[in-house]
C-alpha positions in Angstrom: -13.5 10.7 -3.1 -10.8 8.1 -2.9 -11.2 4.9 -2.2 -9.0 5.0 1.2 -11.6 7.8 2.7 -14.3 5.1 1.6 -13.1 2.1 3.3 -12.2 4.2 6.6 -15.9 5.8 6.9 -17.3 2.4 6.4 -15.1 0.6 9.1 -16.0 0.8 13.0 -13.1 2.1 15.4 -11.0 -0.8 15.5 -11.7 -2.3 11.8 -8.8 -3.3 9.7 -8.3 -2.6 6.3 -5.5 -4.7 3.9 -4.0 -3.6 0.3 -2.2 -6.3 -1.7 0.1 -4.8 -3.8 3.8 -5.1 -5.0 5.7 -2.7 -2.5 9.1 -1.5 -3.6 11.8 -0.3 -1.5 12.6 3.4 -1.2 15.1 2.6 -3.6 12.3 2.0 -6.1 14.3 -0.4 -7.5 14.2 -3.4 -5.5 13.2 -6.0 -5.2 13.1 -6.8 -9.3 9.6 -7.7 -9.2 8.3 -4.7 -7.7 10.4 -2.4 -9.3 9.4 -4.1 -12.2 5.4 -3.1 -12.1 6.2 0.5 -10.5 8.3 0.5 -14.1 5.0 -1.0 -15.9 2.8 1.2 -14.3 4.7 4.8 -14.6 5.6 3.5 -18.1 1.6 2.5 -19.0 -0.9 4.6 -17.0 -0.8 8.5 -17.0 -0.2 8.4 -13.3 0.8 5.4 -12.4 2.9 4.2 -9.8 3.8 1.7 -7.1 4.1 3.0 -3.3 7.1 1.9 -0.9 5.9 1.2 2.7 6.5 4.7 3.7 4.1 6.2 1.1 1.5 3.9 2.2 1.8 4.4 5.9 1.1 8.3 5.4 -1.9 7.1 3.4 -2.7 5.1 6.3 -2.5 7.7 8.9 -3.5 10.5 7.4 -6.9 8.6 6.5 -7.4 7.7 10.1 -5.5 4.3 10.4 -2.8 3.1 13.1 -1.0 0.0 13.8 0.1 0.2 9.8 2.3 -2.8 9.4 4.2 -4.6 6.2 3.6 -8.8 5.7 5.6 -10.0 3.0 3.8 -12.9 1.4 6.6 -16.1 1.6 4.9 -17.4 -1.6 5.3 -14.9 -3.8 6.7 -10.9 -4.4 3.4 -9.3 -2.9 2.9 -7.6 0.4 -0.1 -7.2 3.1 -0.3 -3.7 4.3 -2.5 -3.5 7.5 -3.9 -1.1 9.4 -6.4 -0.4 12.1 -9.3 2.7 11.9 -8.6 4.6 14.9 
């Protein structure tokens, strides 16, 4: 089972889940840095990849999440994606 699944059966209604991660635009090429490790990881893993926030809101939702929202981090090239187990 994936790990998505895992968290959602393990969280009340209500819970919240968060995934660090570098999230490029649809573009897939920007921003650098993101673009960057999607590059690393396509070019490094056999199935690598990095998700844009619109792959990771399906994930969300069709795992039983809502309220899926984006938070870049000012410090740095990473991103918070929330949601909430519905």
């Amino acid at each position: 089972m994936p790990l998505l699944p895992k968290v959602r059966a393990a969280l009340r209604d209500g819970g919240r889940v968060a995934t660090l991660d570098f999230v490029p635009n649809e573009d897939r090429v920007s921003p650098p840095i993101a673009a960057g490790f999607s590059l690393t990881m396509l070019a490094t893993t056999p199935a690598g990849d990095a998700y844009t926030l619109r792959e990771y809101e399906s994930m969300y939702r069709s795992t039983g999440f809502t309220d899926v929202s984006a938070h870049p981090l000012p410090t740095g090239p990473n991103t918070v994606v929330m949601g909430r187990a519905a």
